[in-house]
C-alpha positions in Angstrom: -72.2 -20.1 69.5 -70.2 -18.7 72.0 -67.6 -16.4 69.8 -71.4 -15.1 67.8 -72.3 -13.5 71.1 -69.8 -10.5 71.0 -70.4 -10.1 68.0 -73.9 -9.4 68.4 -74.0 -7.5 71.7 -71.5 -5.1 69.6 -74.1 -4.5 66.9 -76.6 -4.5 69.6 -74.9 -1.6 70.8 -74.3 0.3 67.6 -78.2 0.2 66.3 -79.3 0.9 69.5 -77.5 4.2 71.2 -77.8 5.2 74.5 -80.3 7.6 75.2 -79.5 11.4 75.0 -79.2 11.5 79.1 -76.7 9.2 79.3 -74.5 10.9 76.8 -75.0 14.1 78.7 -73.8 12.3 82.1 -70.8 10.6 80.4 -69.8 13.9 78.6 -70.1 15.7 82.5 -68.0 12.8 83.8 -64.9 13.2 81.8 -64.4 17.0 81.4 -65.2 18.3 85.1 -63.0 18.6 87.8 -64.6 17.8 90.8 -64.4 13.8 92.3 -66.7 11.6 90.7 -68.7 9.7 93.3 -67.9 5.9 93.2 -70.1 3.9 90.6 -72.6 1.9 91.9 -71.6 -2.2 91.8 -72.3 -3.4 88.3 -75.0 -5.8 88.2 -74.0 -9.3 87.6 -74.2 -10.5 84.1 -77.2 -12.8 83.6 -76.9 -15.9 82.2 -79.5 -14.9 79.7 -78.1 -14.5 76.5 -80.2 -11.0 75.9 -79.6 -9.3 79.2 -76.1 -7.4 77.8 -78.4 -6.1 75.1 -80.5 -4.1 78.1 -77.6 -3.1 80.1 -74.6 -1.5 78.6 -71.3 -1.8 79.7 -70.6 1.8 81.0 -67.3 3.8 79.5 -64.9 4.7 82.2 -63.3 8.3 81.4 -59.5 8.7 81.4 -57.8 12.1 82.4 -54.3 13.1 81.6 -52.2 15.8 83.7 -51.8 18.8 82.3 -48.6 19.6 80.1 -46.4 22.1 81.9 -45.9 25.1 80.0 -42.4 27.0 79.8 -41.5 30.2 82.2 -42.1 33.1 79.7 -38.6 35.0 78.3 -37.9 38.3 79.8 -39.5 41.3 77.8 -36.5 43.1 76.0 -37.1 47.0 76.0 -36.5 48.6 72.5 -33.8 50.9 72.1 -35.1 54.4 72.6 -34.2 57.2 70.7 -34.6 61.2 71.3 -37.5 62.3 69.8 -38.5 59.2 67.9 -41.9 57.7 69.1 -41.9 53.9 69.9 -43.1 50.9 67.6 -46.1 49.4 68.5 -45.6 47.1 65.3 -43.0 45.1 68.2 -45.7 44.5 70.4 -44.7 47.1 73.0 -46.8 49.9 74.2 -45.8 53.3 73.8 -43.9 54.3 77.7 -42.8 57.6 79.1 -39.2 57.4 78.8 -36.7 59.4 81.6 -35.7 62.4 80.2 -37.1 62.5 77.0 -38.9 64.8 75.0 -42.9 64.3 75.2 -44.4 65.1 71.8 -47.7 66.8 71.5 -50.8 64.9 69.2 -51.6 66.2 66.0 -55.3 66.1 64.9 -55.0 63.8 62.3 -53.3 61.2 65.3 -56.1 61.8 67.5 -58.6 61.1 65.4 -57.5 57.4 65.3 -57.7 57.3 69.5 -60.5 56.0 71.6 -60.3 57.6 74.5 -57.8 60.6 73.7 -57.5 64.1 75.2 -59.9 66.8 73.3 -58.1 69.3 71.6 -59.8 72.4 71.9 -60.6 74.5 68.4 -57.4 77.2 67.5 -58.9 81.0 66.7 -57.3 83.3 65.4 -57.5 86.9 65.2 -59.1 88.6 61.6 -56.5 90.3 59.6 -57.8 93.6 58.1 -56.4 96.0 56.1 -55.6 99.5 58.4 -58.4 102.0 57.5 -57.5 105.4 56.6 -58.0 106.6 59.7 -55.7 104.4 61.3 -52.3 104.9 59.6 -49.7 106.6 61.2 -49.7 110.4 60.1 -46.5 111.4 58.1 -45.2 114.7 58.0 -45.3 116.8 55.4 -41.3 117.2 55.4 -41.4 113.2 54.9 -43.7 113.6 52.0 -41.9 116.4 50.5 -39.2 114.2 50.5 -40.8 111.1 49.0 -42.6 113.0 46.1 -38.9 115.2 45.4 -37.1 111.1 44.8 -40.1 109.9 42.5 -39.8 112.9 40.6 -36.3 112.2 40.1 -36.5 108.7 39.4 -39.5 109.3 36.9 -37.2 111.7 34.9 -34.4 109.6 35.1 -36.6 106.4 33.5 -38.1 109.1 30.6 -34.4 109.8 29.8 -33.4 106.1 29.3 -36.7 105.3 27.3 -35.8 108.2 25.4 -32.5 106.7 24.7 -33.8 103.7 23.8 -33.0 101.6 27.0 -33.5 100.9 30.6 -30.9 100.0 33.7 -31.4 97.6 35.7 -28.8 96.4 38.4 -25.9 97.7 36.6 -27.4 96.0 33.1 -28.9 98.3 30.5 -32.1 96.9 29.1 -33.0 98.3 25.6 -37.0 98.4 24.6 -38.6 97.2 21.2 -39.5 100.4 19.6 -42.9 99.8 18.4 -42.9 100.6 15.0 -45.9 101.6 12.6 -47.2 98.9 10.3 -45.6 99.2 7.4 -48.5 100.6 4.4 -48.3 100.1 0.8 -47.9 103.4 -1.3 -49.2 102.7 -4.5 -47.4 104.4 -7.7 -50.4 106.2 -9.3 -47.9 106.4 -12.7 -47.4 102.1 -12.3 -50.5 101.5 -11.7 -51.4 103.3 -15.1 -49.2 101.5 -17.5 -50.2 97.7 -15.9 -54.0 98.9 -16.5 -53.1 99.9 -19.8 -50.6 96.7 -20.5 -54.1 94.2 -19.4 -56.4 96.4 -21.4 -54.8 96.9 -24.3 -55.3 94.3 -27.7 -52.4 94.6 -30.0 -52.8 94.2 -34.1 -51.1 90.9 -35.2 -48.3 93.1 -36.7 -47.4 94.6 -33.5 -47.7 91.6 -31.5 -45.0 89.5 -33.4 -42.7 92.8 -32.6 -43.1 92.8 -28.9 -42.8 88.8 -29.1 -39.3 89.4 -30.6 -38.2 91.6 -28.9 -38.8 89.9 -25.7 -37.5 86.9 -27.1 -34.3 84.9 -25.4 -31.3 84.9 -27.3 -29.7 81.5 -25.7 -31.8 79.1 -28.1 -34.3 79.2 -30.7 -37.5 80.0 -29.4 -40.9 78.8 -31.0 -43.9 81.2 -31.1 -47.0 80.1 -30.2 -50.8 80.8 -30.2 -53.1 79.9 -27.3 -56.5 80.1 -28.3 -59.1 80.0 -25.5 -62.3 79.0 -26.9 -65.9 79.5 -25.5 -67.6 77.7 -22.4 -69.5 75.5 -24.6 -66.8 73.3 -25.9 -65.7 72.2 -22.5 -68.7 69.8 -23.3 -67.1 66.5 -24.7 -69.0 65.6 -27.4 -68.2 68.6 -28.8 -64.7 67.7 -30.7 -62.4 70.2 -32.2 -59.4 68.8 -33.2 -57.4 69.6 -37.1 -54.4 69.9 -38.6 -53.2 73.0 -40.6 -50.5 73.1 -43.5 -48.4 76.6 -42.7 -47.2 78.3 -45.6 -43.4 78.8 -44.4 -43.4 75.6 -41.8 -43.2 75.6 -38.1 -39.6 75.1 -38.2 -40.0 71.3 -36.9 -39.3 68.6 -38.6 -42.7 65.5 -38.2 -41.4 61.8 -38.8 -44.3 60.1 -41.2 -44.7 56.3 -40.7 -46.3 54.6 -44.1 -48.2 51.2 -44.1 -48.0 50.3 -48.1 -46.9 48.1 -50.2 -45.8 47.8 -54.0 -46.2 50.5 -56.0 -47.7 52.8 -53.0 -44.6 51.8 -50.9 -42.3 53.1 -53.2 -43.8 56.6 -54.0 -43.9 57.1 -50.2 -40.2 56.1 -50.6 -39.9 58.6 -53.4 -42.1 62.0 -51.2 -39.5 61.3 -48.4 -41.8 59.0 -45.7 -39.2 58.2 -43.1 -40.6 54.3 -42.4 -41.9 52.5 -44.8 -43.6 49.2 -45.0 -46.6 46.6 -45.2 -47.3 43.4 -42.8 -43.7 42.7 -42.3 -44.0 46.1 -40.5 -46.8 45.4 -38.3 -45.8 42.2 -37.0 -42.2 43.8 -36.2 -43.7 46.4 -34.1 -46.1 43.7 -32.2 -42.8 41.6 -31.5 -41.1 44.8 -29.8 -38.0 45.0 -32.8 -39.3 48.3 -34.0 -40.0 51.3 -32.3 -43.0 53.4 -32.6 -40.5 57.0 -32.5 -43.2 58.4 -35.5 -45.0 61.0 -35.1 -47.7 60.5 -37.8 -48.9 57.5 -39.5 -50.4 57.0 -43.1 -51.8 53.9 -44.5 -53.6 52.3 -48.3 -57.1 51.2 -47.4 -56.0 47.4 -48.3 -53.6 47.7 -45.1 -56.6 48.6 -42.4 -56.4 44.5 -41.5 -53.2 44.4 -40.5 -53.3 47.5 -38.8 -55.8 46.3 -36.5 -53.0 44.7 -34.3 -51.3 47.6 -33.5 -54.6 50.1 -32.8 -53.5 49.4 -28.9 -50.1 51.1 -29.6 -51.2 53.5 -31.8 -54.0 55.2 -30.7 -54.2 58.4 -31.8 -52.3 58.0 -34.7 -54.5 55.5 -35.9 -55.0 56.4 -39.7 -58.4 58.0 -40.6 -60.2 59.0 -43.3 -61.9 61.9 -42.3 -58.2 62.9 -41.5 -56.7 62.3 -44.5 -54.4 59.5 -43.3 -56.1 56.7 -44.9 -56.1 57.3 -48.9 -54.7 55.7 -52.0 -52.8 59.4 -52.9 -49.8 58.6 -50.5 -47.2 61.1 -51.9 -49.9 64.3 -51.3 -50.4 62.7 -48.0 -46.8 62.7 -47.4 -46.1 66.0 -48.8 -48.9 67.7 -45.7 -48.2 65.3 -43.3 -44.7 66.9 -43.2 -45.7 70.5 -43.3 -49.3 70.7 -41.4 -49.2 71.2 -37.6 -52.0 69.7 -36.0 -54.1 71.0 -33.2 -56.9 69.8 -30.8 -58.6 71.6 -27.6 -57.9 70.3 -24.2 -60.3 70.1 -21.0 -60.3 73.5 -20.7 -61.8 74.3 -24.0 -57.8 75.8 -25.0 -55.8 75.6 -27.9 -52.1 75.5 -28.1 -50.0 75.1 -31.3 -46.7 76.0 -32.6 -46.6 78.5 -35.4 -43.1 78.6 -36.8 -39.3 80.2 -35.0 -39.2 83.8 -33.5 -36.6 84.3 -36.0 -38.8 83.9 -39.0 -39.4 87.1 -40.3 -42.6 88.9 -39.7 -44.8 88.4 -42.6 -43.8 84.6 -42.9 -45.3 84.7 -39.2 -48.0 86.7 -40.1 -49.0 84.2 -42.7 -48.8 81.3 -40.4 -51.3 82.9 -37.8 -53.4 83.6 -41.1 -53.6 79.9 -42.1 -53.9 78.7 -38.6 -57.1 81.1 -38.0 -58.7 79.8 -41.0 -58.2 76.1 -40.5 -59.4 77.0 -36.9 -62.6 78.5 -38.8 -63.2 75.5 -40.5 -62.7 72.8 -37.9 -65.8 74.6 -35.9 -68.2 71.7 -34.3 -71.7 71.3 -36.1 -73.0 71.4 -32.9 -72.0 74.8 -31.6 -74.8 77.1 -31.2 -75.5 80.8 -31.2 -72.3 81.7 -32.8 -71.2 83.5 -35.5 -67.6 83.7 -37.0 -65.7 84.4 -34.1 -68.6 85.3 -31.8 -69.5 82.2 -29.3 -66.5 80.8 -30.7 -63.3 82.3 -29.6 -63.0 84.0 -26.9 -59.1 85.2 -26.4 -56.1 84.9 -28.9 -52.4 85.3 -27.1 -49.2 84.9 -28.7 -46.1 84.6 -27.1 -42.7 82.6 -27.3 -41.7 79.8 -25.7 -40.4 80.8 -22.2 -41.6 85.0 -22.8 -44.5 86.6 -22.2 -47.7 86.5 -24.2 -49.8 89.2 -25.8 -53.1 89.3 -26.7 -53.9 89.7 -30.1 -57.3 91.4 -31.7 -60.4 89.7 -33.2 -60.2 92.1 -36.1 -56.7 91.7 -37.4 -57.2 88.1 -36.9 -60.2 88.3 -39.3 -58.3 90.3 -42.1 -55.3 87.5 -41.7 -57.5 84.6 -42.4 -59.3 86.4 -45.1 -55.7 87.2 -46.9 -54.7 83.8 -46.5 -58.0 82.5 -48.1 -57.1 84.9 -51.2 -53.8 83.9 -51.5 -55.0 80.0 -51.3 -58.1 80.7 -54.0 -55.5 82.7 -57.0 
């Protein structure tokens, strides 16, 4: 029972604080300075078992004596220099020096000072420009004098521009002559003869002439027609394409494929096709071991199976009927596929087309533009409206050679070619 009893005056103490008074007089005790009057004798302790519960044991305050603190270090003076202001970023304040050189505030230093001297506002006087009135007055000797060395000098600068060039410090300076823009004359005589050259339609005759004689004499050079056709055919369901078979050749030489077999094989053999075959043909030309180097193809109806394959490759070539290039008459169709030239507008509604050598003669040329005119006639679209022969149909026919110039050629000698050529083809 006895050892319970600290135990439970401690816990006494810790639920039950002492009141805020007491704290005050405890705190007062320990951090003041003056002498504490002697406590008054502590009460006996009871006997009872609950009188430590009423009466705290008081807390006796314990005071320490002060640490000493160490002398402070001597203050070491900065090194001064002439007219360099001290740091105050080493904790010293700024000190008149002996002997040295005071500087003066600037405005911007001041305005960083509390209590700083004033600095009273800088005027100046206004700067105008001397009236009139006010200049000195110079002699008339003196101006004589100044008016006599301009003079000179002005003459002496009129002579250098006049020589083209100026002098400067002992360097001569020449001037850009400004000259006159420079104006096209035009030749009145020149002018004539390139209104006449655009104006002027030559007969077919005529036109071959000045094509040889303008002609290169390094290679052969091919004539050839370019036919600009109307506005309408730029439309592309209008088609205008043909061949034509020229009477003397064009001077070029056409390789003829022919897809036949038997009997047809060997007459296209005979009218001088340059390949010839059937379905052994086709599937070498799939396989890549013959080359398509033709330039037109001919074919038996019977073969229009196999040629199916190759349509991919060729195209354009493709034989037709309405061409003539799919028939059961191969040697005919060998015989014109090796003389005929064909033809066939391009976007812009133009034809082009070779028409034989510059070095045929003139009427073999002649006759070639004949027949070409009147296959050109007769491959006109159905669909082409409002025209006539040639009206709304062709609009311009140049010939020229190969790398010379070209000359228009006119509707009316055109007409009497094709009309010649059409009696020549009828006896």
């Amino acid at each position: 029972m006895a050892a319970f009893k600290p135990l439970l005056s401690r816990g006494f103490r810790l639920h039950n604080p002492p009141p805020p008074c007491q704290i005050a007089t405890l705190l007062r005790r320990h951090f003041s300075s003056e002498p504490q009057p002697t406590p008054p004798p502590e009460p006996q302790p009871s006997s009872q078992p609950m009188a430590n519960f009423r009466n705290p044991i008081p807390i006796q305050p314990v005071s320490y004596p002060a640490k000493p603190q160490a002398p402070p270090p001597e203050e070491s003076q900065p090194e001064y220099i002439p007219g360099r202001p001290l740091r105050h970023s080493e904790g010293q304040q700024e000190r008149e020096m002996p002997n040295a050189e005071r500087r003066s505030w600037s405005r911007d230093e001041m305005r960083y000072m509390k209590d700083g001297p004033t600095i009273s506002p800088v005027s100046y006087a206004a700067r105008v420009a001397p009236l009139p009135e006010d200049r000195e007055n110079v002699g008339e000797e003196e101006k004589g004098g100044r008016f006599e060395e301009m003079e000179i000098e002005r003459r002496r600068i009129d002579e250098f521009r006049r020589r083209g060039g100026l002098r400067y410090g002992g360097m001569e300076v020449r001037e850009e002559v400004n000259l006159p823009f420079p104006q096209f004359i035009r030749a009145d005589n020149a002018d004539k003869k390139t209104e006449e050259k655009a104006k002027t339609v030559y007969d077919v005759k005529e036109a071959i002439r000045l094509v040889k004689a303008n002609a290169r004499k390094t290679f052969e050079e091919t004539l050839e027609a370019h036919v600009r056709m109307t506005r309408d055919l730029v439309r592309t369901d209008l088609k205008l394409d043909g061949s034509v078979r020229l009477p003397h050749g064009a001077g070029k030489t056409y390789r003829v494929a022919v897809f036949a077999e038997g009997a047809s094989a060997d007459e296209a053999r005979e009218a001088g096709a340059d390949v010839v075959g059937g379905p052994e043909l086709v599937e070498s030309i799939v396989a890549g071991k013959t080359k398509m180097d033709f330039d037109k193809c001919i074919a038996t109806p019977p073969m229009i199976k196999h040629l199916k394959k190759i349509a991919k490759y060729l195209k354009k070539l493709m034989p037709d009927t309405k061409k003539g290039t799919l028939t059961n008459d191969i040697s005919r169709a060998v015989k014109e596929a090796k003389e005929s030239v064909p033809f066939e507008k391009d976007k812009t509604a133009i034809v082009h087309v070779p028409l034989g050598k510059v070095k045929f003669p003139e009427n073999s040329l002649k006759e070639n533009i004949g027949a070409f005119v009147h296959a050109l006639l007769l491959a006109k679209p159905a669909g082409l409206k409002k025209s006539s022969k040639f009206a709304g149909y062709v609009d311009t026919f140049h010939i020229a050679s190969t790398m010379g110039r070209s000359y228009p050629v006119s509707i009316q000698s055109l007409s009497m070619a094709a009309d010649q050529f059409s009696k020549t083809q009828v006896k």
